[in-house]
N, CA, C and O atoms as a GROMACS GRO file, in nm:
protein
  464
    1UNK      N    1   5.645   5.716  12.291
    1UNK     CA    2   5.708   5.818  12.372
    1UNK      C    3   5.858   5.796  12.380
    1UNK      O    4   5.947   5.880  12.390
    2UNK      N    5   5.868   5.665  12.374
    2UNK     CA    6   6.024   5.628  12.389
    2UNK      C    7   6.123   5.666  12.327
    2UNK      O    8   6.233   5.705  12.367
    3UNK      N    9   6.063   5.649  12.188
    3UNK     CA   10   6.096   5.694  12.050
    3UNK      C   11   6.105   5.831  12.063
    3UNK      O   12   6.224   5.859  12.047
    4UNK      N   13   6.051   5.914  12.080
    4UNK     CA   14   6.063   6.037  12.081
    4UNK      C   15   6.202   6.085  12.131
    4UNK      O   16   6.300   6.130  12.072
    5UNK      N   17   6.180   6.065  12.243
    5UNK     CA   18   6.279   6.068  12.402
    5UNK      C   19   6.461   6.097  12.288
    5UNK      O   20   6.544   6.184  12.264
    6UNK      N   21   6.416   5.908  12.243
    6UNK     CA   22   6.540   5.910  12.185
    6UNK      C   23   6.601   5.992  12.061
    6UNK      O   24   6.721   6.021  12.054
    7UNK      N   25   6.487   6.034  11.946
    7UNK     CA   26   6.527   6.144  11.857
    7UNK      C   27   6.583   6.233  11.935
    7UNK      O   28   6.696   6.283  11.929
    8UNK      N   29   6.461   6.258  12.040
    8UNK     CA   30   6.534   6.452  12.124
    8UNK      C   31   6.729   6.438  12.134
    8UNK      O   32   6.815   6.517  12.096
    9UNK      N   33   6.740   6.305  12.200
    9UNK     CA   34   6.850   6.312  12.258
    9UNK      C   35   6.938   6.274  12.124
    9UNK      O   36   7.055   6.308  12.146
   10UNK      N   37   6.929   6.237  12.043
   10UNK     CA   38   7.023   6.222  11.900
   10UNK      C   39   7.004   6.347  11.829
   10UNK      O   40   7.104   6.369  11.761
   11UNK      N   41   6.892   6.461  11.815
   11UNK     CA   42   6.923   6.527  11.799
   11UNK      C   43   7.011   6.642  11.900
   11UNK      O   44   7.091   6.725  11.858
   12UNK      N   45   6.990   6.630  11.981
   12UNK     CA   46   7.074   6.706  12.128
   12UNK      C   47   7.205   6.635  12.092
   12UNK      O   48   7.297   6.715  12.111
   13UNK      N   49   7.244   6.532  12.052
   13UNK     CA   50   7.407   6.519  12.037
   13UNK      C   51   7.434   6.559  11.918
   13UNK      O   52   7.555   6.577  11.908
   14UNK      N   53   7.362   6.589  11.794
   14UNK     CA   54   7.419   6.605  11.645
   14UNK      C   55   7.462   6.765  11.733
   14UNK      O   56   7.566   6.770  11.799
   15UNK      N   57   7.375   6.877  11.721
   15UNK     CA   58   7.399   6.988  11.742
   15UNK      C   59   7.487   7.040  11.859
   15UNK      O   60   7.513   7.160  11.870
   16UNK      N   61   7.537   6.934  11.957
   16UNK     CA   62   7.613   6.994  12.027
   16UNK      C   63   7.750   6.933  11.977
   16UNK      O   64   7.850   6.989  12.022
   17UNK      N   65   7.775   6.803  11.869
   17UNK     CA   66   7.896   6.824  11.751
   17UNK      C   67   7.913   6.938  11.671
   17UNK      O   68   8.024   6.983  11.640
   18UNK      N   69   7.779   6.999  11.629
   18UNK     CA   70   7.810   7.092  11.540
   18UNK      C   71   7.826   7.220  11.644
   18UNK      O   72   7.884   7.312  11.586
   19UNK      N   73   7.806   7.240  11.724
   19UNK     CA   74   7.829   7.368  11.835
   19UNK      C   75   8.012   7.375  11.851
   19UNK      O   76   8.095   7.459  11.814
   20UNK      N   77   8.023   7.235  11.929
   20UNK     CA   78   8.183   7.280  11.919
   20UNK      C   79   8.266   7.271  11.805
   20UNK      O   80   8.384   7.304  11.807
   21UNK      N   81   8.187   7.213  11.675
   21UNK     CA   82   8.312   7.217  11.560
   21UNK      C   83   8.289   7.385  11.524
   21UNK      O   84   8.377   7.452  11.470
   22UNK      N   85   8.171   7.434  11.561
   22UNK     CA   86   8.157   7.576  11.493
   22UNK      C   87   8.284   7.623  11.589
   22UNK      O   88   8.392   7.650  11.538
   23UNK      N   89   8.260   7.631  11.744
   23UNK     CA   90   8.402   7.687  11.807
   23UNK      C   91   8.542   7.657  11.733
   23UNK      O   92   8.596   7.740  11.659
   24UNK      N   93   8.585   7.559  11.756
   24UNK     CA   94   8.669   7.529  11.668
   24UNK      C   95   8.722   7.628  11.535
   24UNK      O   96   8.825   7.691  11.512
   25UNK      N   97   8.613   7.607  11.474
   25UNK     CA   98   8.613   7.695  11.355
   25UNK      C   99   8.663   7.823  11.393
   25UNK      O  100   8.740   7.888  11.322
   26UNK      N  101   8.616   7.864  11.515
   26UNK     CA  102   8.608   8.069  11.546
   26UNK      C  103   8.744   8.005  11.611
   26UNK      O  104   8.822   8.056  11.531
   27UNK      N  105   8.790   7.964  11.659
   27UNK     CA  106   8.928   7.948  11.728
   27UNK      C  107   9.045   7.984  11.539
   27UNK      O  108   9.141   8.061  11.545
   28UNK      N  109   9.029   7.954  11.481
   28UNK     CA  110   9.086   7.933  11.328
   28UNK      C  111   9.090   8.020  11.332
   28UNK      O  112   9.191   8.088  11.346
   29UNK      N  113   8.949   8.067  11.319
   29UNK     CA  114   8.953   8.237  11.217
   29UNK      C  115   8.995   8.329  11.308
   29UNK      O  116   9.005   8.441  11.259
   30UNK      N  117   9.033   8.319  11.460
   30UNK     CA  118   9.041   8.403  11.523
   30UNK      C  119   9.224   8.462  11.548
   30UNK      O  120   9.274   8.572  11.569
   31UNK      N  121   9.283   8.310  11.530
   31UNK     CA  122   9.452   8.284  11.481
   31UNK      C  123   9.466   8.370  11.353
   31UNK      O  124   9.557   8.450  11.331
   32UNK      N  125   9.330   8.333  11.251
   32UNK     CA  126   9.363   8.395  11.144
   32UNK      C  127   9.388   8.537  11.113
   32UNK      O  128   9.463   8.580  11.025
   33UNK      N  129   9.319   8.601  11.192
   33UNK     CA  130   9.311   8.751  11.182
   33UNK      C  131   9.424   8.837  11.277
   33UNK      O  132   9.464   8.953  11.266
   34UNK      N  133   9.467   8.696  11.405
   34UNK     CA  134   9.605   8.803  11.460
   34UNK      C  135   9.682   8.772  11.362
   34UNK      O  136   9.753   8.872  11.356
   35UNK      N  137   9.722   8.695  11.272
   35UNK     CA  138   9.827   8.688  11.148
   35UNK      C  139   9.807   8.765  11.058
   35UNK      O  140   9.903   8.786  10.984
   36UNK      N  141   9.711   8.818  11.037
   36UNK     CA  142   9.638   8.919  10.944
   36UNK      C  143   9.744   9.023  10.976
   36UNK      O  144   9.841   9.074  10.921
   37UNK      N  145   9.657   9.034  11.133
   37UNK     CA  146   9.666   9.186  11.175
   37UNK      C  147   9.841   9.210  11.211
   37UNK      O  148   9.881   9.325  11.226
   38UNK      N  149   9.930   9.104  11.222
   38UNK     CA  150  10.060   9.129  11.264
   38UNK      C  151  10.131   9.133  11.109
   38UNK      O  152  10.247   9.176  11.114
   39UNK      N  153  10.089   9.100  10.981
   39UNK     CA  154  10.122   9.160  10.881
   39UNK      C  155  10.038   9.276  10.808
   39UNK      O  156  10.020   9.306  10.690
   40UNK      N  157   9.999   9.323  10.917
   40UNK     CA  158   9.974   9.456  10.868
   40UNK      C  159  10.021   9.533  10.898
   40UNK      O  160  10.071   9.615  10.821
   41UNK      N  161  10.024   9.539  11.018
   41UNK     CA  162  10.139   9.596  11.112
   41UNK      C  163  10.275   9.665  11.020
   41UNK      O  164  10.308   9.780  10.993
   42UNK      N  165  10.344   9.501  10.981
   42UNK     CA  166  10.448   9.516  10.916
   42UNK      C  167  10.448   9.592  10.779
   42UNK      O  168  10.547   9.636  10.720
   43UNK      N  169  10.306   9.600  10.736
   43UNK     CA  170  10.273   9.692  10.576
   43UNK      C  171  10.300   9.850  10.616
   43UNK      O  172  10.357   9.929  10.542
   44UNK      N  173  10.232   9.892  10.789
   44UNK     CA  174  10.209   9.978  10.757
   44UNK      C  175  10.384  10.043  10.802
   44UNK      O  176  10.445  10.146  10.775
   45UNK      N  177  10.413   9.932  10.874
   45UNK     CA  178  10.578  10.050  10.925
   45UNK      C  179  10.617  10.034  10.776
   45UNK      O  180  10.652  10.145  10.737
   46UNK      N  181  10.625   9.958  10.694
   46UNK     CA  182  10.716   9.997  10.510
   46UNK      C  183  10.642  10.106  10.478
   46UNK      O  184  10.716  10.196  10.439
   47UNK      N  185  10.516  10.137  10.477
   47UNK     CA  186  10.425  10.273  10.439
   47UNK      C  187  10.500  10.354  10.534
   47UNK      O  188  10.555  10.444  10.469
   48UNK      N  189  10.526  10.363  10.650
   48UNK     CA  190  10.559  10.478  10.720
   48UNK      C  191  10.693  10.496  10.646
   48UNK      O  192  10.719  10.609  10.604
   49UNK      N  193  10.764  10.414  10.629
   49UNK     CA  194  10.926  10.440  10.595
   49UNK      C  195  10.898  10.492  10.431
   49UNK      O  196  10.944  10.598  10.390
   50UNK      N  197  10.837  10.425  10.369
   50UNK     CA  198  10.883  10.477  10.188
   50UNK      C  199  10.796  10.655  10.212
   50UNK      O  200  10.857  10.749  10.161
   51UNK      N  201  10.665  10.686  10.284
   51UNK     CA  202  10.638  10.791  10.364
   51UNK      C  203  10.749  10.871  10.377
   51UNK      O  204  10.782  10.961  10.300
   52UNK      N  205  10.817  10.829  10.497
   52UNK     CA  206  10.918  10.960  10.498
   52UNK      C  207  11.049  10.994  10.382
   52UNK      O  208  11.115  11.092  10.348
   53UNK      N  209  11.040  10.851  10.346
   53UNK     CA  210  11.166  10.870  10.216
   53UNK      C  211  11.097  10.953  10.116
   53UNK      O  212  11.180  11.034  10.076
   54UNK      N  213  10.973  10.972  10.050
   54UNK     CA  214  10.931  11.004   9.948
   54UNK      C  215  10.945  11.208  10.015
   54UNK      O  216  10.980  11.309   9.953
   55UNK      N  217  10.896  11.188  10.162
   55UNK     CA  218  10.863  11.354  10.199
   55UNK      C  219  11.035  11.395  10.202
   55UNK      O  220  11.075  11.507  10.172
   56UNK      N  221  11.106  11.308  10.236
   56UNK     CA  222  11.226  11.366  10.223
   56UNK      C  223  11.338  11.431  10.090
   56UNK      O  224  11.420  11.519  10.064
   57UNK      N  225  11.246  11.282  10.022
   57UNK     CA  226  11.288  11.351   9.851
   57UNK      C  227  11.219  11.489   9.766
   57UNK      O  228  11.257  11.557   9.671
   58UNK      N  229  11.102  11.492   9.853
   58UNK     CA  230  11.053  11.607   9.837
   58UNK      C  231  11.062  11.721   9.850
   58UNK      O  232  11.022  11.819   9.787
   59UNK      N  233  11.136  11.698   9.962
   59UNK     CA  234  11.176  11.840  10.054
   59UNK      C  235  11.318  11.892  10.006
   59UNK      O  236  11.339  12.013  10.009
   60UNK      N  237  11.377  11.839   9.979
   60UNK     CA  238  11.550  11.901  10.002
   60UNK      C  239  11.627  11.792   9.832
   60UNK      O  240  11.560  11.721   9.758
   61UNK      N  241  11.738  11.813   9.824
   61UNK     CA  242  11.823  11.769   9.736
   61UNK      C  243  11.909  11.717   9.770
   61UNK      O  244  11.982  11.657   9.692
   62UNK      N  245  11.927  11.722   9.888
   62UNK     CA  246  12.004  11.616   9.944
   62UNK      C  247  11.987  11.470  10.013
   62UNK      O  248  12.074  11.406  10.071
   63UNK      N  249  11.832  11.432   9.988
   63UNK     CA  250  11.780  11.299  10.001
   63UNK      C  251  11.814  11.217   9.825
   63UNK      O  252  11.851  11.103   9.798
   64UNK      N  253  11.780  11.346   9.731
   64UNK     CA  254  11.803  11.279   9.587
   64UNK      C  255  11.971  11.266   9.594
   64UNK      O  256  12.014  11.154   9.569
   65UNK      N  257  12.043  11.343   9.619
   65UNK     CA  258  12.202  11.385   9.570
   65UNK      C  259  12.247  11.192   9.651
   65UNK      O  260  12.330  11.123   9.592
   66UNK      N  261  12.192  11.150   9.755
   66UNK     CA  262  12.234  11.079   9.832
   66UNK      C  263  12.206  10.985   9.793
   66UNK      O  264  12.293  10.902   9.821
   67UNK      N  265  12.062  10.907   9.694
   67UNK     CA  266  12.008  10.806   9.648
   67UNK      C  267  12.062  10.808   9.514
   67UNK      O  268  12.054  10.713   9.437
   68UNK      N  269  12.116  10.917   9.491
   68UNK     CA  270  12.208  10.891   9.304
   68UNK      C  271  12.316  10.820   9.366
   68UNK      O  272  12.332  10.703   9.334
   69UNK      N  273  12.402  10.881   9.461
   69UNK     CA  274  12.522  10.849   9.496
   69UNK      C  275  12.519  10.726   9.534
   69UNK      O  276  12.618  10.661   9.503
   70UNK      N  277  12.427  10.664   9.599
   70UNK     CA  278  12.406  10.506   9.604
   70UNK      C  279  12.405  10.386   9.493
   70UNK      O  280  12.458  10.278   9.463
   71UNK      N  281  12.301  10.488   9.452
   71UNK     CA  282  12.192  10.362   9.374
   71UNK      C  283  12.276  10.383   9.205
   71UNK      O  284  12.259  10.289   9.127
   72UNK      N  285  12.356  10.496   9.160
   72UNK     CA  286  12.388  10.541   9.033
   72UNK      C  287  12.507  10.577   9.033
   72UNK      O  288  12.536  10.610   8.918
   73UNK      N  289  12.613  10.592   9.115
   73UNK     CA  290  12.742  10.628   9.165
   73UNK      C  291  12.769  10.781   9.129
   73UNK      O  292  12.868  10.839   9.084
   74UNK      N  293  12.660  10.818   9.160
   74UNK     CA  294  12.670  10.982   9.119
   74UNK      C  295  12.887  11.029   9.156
   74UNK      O  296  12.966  10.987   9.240
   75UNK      N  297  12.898  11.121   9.053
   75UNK     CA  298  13.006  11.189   9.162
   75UNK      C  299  12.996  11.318   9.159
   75UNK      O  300  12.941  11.343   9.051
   76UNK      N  301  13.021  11.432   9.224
   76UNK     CA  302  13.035  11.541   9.221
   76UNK      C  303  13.146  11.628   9.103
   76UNK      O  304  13.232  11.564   9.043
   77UNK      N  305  13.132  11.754   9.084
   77UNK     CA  306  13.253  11.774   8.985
   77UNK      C  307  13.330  11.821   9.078
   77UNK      O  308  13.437  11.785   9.030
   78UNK      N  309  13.351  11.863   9.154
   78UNK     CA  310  13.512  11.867   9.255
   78UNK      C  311  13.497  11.801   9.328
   78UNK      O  312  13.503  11.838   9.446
   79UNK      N  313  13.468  11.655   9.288
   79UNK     CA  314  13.505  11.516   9.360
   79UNK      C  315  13.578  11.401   9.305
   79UNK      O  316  13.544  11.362   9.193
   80UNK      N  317  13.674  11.342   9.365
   80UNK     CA  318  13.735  11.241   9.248
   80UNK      C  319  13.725  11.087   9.339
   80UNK      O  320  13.723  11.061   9.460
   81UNK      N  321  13.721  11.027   9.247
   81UNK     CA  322  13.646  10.841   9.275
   81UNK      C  323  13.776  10.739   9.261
   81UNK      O  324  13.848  10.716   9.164
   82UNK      N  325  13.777  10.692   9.381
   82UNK     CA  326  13.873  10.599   9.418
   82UNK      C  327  13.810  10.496   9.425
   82UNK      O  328  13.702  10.518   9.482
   83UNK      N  329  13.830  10.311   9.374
   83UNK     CA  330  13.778  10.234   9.371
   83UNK      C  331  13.865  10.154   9.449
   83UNK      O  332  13.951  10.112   9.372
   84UNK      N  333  13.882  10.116   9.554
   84UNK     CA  334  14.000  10.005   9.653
   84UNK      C  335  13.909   9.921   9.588
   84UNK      O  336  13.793   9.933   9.550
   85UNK      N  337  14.015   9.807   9.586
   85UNK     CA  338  13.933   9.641   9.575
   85UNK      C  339  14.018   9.541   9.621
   85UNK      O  340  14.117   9.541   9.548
   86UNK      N  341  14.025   9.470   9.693
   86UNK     CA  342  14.099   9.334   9.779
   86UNK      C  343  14.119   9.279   9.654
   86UNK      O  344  14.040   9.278   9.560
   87UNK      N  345  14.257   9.221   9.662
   87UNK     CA  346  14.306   9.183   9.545
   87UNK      C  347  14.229   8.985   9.549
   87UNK      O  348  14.222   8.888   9.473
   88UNK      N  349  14.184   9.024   9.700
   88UNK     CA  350  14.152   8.862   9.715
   88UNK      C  351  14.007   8.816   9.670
   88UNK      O  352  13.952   8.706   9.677
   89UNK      N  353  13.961   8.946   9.616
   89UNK     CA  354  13.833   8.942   9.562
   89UNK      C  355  13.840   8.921   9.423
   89UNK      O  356  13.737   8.868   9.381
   90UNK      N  357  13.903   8.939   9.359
   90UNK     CA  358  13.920   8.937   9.192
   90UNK      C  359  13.919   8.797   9.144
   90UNK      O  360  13.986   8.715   9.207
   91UNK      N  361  13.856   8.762   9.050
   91UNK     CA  362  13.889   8.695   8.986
   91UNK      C  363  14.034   8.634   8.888
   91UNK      O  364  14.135   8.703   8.876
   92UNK      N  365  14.025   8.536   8.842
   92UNK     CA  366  14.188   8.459   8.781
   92UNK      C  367  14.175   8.578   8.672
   92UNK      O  368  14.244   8.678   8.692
   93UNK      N  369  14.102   8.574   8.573
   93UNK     CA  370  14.126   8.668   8.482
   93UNK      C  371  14.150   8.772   8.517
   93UNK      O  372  14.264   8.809   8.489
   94UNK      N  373  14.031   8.902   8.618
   94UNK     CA  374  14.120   9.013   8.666
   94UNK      C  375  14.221   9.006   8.763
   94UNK      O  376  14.259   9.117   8.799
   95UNK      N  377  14.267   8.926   8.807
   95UNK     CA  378  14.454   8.942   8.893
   95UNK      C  379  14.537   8.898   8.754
   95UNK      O  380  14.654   8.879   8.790
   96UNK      N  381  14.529   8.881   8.654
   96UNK     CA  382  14.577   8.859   8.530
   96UNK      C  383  14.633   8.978   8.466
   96UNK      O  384  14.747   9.022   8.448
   97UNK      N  385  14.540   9.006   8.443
   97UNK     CA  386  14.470   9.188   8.407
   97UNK      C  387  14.591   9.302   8.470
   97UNK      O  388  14.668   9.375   8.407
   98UNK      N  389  14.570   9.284   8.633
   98UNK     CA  390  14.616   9.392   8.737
   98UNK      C  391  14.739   9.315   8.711
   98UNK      O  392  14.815   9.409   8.734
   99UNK      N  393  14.836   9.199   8.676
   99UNK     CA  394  14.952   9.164   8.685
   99UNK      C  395  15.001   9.184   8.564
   99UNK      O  396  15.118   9.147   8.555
  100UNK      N  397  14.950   9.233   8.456
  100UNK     CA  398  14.946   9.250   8.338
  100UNK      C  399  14.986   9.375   8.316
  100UNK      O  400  15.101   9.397   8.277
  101UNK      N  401  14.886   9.489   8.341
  101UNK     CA  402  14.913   9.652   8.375
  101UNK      C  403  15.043   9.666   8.464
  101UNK      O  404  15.135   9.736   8.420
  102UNK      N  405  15.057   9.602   8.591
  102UNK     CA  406  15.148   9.640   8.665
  102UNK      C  407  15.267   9.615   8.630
  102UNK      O  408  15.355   9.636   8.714
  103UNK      N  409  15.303   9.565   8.501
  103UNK     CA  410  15.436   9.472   8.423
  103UNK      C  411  15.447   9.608   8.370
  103UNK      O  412  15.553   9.660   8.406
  104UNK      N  413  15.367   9.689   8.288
  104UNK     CA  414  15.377   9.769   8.165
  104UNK      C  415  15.348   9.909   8.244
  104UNK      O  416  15.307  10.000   8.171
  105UNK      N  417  15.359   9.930   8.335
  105UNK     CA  418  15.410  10.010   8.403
  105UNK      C  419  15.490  10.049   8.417
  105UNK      O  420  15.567   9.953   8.408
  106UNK      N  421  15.581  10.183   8.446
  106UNK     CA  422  15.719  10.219   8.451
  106UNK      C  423  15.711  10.223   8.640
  106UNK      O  424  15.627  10.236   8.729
  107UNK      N  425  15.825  10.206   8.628
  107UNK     CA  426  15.832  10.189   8.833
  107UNK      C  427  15.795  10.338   8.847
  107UNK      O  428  15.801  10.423   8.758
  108UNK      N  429  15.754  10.355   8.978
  108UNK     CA  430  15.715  10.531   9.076
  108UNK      C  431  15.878  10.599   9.045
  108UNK      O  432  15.987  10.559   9.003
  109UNK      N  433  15.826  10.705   9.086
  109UNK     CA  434  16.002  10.760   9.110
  109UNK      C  435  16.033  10.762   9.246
  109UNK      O  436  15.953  10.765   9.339
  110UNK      N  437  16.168  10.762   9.251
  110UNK     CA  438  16.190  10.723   9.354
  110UNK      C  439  16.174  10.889   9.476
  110UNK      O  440  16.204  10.994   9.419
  111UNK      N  441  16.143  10.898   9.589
  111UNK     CA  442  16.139  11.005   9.676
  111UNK      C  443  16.215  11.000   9.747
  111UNK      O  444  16.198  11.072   9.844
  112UNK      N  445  16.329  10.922   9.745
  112UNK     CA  446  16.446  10.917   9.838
  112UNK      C  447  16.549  11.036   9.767
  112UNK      O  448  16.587  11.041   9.650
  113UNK      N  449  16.576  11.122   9.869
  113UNK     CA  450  16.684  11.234   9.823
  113UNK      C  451  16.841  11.227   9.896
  113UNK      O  452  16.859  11.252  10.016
  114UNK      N  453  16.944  11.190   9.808
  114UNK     CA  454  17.012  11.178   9.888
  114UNK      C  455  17.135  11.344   9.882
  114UNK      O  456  17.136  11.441   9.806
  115UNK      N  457  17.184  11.322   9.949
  115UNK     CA  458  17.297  11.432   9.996
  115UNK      C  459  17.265  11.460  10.168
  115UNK      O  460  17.208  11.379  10.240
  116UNK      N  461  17.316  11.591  10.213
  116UNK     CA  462  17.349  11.594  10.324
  116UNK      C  463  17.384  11.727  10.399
  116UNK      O  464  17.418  11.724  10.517
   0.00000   0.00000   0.00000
């Protein structure tokens, strides 16, 4: 009988190890699925956004006229393209270049008028 007693109770401790490692386990998978679910989240607002970009390109010519002008430097024909650039951005070779052109240049004229 003794014997018995004592299986019951060794088996009563195996299964209540395996009871809380199973919790354990659902604690995991349960982290796992709000990480799931908070990058999904984030899938579906990019679906909502390429969504309205695509209905917008759909709709009108001025979602395309605006994504050339970005992405392709579209220009218009009664539009003219000015490129500023910080001279502090250039490279040794192009400030070379721009000191080069600006030699072989003839000076502006002058807009000073004199008389009186």
């Amino acid at each position: 009988m003794r014997l018995i007693i004592v299986g019951l109770i060794l088996l009563l401790i195996v299964l209540q190890v395996q009871v809380w490692q199973q919790y354990a386990r659902v604690d995991e998978l349960e982290q796992r699925v709000a990480e799931q679910q908070d990058y999904n989240r984030g899938l579906a607002e990019r679906n909502r956004a390429l969504l309205a970009e695509v209905n917008d390109l759909r709709a009108g010519l001025d979602a395309v006229e605006e994504r050339a002008r970005a992405e392709l430097g579209l220009i218009g024909p009664d539009e003219e393209f000015y490129l500023v650039v910080d001279p502090e951005d250039l490279s040794e070779s192009d400030r070379a270049a721009l000191d080069a052109r600006r030699a072989s240049e003839p000076p502006p004229p002058s807009t000073a008028e004199s008389g009186g």
